[in-house]
C-alpha positions as CSV (number, residue, x, y, z in Angstrom):
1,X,0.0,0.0,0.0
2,X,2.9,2.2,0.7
3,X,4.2,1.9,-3.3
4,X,1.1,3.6,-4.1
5,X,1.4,6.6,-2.0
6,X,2.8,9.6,-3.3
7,X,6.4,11.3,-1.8
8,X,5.2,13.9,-0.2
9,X,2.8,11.5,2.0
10,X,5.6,9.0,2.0
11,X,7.7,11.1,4.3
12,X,4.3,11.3,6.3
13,X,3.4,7.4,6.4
14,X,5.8,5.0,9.3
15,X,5.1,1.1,9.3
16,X,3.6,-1.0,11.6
17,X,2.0,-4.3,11.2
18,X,-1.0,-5.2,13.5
19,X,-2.8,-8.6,13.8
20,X,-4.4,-8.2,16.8
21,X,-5.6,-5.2,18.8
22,X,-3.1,-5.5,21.6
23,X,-0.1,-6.8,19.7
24,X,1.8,-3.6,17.4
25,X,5.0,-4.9,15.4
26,X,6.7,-1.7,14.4
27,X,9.7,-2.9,11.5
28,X,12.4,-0.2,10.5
29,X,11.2,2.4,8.4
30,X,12.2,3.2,4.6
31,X,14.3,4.7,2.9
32,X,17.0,4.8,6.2
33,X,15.5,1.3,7.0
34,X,15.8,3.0,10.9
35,X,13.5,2.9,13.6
36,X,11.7,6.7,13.6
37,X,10.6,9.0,16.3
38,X,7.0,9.1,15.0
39,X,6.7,5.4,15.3
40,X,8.1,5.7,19.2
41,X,5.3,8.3,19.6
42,X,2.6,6.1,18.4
43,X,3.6,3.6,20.8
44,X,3.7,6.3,23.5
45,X,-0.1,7.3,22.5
46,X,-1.5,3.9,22.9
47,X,0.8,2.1,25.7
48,X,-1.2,3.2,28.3
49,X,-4.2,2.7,27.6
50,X,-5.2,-0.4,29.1
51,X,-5.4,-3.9,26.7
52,X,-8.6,-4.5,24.6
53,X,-8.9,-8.3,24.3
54,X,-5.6,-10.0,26.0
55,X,-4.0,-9.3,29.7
56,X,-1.3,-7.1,28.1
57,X,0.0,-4.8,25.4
58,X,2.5,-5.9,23.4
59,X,4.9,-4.0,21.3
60,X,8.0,-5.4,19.1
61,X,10.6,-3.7,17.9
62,X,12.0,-5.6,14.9
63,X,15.3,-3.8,14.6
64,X,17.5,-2.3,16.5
65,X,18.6,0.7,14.4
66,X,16.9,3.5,15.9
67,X,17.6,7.0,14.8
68,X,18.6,9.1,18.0
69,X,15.4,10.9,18.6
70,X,13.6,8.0,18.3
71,X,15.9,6.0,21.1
72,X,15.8,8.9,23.0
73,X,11.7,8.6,23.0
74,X,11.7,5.2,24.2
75,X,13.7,6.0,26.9
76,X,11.4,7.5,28.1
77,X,8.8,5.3,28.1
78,X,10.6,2.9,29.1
79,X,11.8,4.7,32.5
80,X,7.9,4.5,33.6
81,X,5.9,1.8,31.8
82,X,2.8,0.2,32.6
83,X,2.6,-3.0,34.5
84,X,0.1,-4.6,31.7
85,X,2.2,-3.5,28.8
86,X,5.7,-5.7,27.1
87,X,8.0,-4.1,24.7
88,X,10.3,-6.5,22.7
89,X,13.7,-4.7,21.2
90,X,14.9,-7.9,19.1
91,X,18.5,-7.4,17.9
92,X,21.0,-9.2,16.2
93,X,24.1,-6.7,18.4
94,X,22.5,-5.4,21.8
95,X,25.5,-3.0,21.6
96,X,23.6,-1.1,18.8
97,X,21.5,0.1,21.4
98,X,22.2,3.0,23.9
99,X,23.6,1.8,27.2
100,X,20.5,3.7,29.0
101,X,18.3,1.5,27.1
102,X,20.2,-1.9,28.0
103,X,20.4,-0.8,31.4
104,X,16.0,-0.6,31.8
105,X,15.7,-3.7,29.6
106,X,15.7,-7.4,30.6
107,X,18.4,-9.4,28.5
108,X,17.5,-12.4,26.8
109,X,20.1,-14.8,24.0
110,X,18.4,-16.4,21.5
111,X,20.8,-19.0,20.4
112,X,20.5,-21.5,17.2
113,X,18.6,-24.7,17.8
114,X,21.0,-27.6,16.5
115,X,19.9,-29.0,13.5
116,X,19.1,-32.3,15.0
117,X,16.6,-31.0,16.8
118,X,15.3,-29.0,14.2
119,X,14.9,-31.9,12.1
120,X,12.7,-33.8,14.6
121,X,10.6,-30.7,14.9
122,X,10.1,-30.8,10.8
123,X,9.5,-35.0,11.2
124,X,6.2,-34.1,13.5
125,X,5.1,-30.5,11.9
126,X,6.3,-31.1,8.3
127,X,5.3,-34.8,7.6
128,X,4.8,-34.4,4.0
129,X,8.6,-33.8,3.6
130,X,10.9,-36.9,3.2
131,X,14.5,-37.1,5.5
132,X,16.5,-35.5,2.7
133,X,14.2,-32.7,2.2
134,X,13.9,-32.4,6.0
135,X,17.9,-32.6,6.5
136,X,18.0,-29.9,3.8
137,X,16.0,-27.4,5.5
138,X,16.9,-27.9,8.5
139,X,20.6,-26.9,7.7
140,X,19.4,-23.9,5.9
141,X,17.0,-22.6,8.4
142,X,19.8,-21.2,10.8
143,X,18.9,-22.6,13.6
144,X,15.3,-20.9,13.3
145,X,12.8,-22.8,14.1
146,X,10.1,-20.8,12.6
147,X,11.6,-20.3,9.3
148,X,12.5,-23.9,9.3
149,X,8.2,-24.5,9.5
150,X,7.3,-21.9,7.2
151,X,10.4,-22.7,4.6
152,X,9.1,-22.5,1.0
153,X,11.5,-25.6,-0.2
154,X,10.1,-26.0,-3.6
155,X,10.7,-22.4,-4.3
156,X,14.4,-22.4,-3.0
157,X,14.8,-26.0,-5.0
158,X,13.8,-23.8,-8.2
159,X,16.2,-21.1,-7.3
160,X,19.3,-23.4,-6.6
161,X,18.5,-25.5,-9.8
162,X,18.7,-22.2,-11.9
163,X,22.0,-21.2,-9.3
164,X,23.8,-24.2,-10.7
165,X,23.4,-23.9,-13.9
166,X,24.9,-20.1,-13.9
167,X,27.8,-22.0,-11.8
168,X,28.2,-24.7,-14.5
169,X,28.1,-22.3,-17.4
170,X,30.5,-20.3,-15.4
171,X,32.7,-23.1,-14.3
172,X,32.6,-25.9,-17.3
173,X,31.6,-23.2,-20.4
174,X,30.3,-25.0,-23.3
175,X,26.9,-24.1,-24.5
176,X,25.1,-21.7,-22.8
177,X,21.6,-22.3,-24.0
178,X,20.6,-23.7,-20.3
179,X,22.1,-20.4,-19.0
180,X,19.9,-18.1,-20.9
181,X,16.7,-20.2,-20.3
182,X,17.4,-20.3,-16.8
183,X,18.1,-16.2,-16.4
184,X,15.5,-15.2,-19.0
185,X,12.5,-16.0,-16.4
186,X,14.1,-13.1,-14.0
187,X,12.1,-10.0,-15.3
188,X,11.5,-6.4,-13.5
189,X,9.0,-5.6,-11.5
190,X,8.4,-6.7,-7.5
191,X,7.8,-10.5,-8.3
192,X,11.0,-10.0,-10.6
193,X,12.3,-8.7,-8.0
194,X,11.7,-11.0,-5.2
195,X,12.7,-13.9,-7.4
196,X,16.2,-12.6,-8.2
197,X,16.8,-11.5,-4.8
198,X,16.3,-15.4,-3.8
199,X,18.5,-16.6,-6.4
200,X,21.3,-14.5,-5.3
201,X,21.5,-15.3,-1.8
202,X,20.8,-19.1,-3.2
203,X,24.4,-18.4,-4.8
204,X,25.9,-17.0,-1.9
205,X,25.1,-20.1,0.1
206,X,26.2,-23.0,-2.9
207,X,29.7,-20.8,-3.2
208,X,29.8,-21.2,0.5
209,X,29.3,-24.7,0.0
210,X,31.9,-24.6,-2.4
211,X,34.3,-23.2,-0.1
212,X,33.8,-25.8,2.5
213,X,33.9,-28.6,-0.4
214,X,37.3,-26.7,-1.7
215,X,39.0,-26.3,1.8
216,X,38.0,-30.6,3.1
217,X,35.3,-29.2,5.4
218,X,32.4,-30.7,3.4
219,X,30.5,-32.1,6.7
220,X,29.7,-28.3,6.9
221,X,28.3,-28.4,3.7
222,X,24.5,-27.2,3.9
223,X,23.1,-28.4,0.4
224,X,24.2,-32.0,1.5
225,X,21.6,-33.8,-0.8
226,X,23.7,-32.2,-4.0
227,X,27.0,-33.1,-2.3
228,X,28.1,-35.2,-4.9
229,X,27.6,-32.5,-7.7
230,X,28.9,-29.9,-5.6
231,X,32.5,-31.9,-5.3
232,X,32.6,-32.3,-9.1
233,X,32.1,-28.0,-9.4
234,X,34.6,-28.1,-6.4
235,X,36.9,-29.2,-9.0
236,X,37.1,-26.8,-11.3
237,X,36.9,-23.7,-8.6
238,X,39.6,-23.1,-6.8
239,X,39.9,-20.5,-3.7
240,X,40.3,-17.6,-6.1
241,X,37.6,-18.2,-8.1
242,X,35.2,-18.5,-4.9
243,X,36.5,-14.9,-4.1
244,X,35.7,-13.2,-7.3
245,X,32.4,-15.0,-7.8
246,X,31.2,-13.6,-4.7
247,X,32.6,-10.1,-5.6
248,X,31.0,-10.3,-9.4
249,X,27.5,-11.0,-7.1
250,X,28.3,-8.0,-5.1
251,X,28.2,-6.1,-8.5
252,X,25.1,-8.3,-9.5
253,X,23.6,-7.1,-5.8
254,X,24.3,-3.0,-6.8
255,X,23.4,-3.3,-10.5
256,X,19.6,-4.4,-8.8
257,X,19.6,-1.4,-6.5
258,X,20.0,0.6,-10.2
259,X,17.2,-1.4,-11.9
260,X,19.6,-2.9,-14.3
261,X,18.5,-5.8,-16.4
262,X,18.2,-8.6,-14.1
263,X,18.9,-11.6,-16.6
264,X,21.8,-9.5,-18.2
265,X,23.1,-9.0,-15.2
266,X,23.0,-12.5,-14.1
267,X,24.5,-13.6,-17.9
268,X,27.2,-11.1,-17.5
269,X,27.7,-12.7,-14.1
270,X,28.8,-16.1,-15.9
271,X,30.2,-14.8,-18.6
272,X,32.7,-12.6,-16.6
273,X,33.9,-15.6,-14.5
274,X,34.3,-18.6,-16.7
275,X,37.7,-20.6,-17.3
């Protein structure tokens, strides 16, 4: 809904995403991608008024970048809150946030679930999925339980199937029919968008793979059920090659930000690194 607004009430307009009348997600705010002061002040406007349906108000804070009037804001708020209100400040570094901020808050590490038990979780909620698919996602899933539940595997098993064929034509040249097939489905537009995104951190993660494969490591490997394939790619990449791959997707990355032609840019990506 945002897209359709126009500047001028762009600058006017914060996110937040509510599901329920108690619960108010507020994510960091574009173009700066930073928690904002007006979104602080909304939370200040409704915090203390008393719950509608549930025993509390809740209120999570996605991010931890907060621009400094904004963390300033919640400061104050949270010197005095109300006893039937919880805010969440979920952060990746807790040093991002000020030191007066850490000091009223109550400190609790989220740490990565081992894949094991990930993949008993996915035997029980995700039935439908076979071991290898189940092994699969749960190495990918970071430890993340919930994205390990709500994984779309048959979209990532599209994206990595058109990943390795820009690796192959990169890697083993020849005919490069497969390689324009595969990049001619990335067009412009959101969905376009979306889609290419996916296939570049899909990549990321087999040159990663690659890495480990390279190096001996390949019990670290995450795309285990292509293990085989990945060792015969292995072969031809060698620890440079890794290196400049990942730098060429950097440019691939930047050349999205400028609306560049996505299936160019992923053709030129092959082209530039093959042997």
């Amino acid at each position: 809904a945002r897209d359709n607004l126009r500047e001028a009430d762009k600058k006017e307009t914060r996110l937040f995403v509510q599901t329920h009348p108690d619960v108010l997600i507020i994510p960091p705010d574009p173009p700066q991608m930073m928690i904002k002061v007006d979104q602080v002040r909304r939370v200040i406007e409704t915090i203390y008024y008393r719950p509608a349906e549930g025993k509390e108000r809740v209120y999570i804070f996605t991010d931890s970048a907060f621009m400094k009037e904004a963390a300033n804001s919640l400061l104050k708020v949270l010197e005095e809150p109300p006893e039937f209100a919880t805010i969440f400040l979920l952060t990746e570094n807790p040093g991002e946030l000020l030191p007066t901020i850490r000091s009223r808050s109550m400190i609790f590490p989220l740490r990565a679930l081992p894949v094991e038990e990930i993949d008993q979780y996915l035997a029980k909620h995700r039935p439908e999925w076979k071991a290898a698919q189940r092994a699969l996602v749960a190495r990918l899933c970071d430890g993340a339980v919930g994205r390990a539940r709500g994984f779309d595997l048959a979209s990532y098993v599209a994206a990595r199937s058109n990943a390795l064929t820009i690796l192959k034509s990169a890697l083993q040249g020849g005919d490069h029919s497969d390689l324009f097939k595969a990049t001619e489905s990335y067009r412009s537009g959101a969905e376009g968008r979306e889609k290419t995104e996916q296939l570049v951190r899909t990549l990321y993660g087999l040159l990663r793979d690659l890495m480990f494969v390279a190096s001996g490591t390949p019990e670290l490997v995450r795309n285990t059920d292509i293990l085989t394939e990945l060792k015969r790619l292995a072969d031809s990449a060698d620890f440079d090659w890794i290196v400049a791959a990942s730098d060429r997707l950097g440019e691939v990355e930047r050349g999205m930000r400028r609306n560049l032609l996505r299936s160019l840019s992923l053709d030129a990506f092959a082209a530039a690194l093959e042997r």
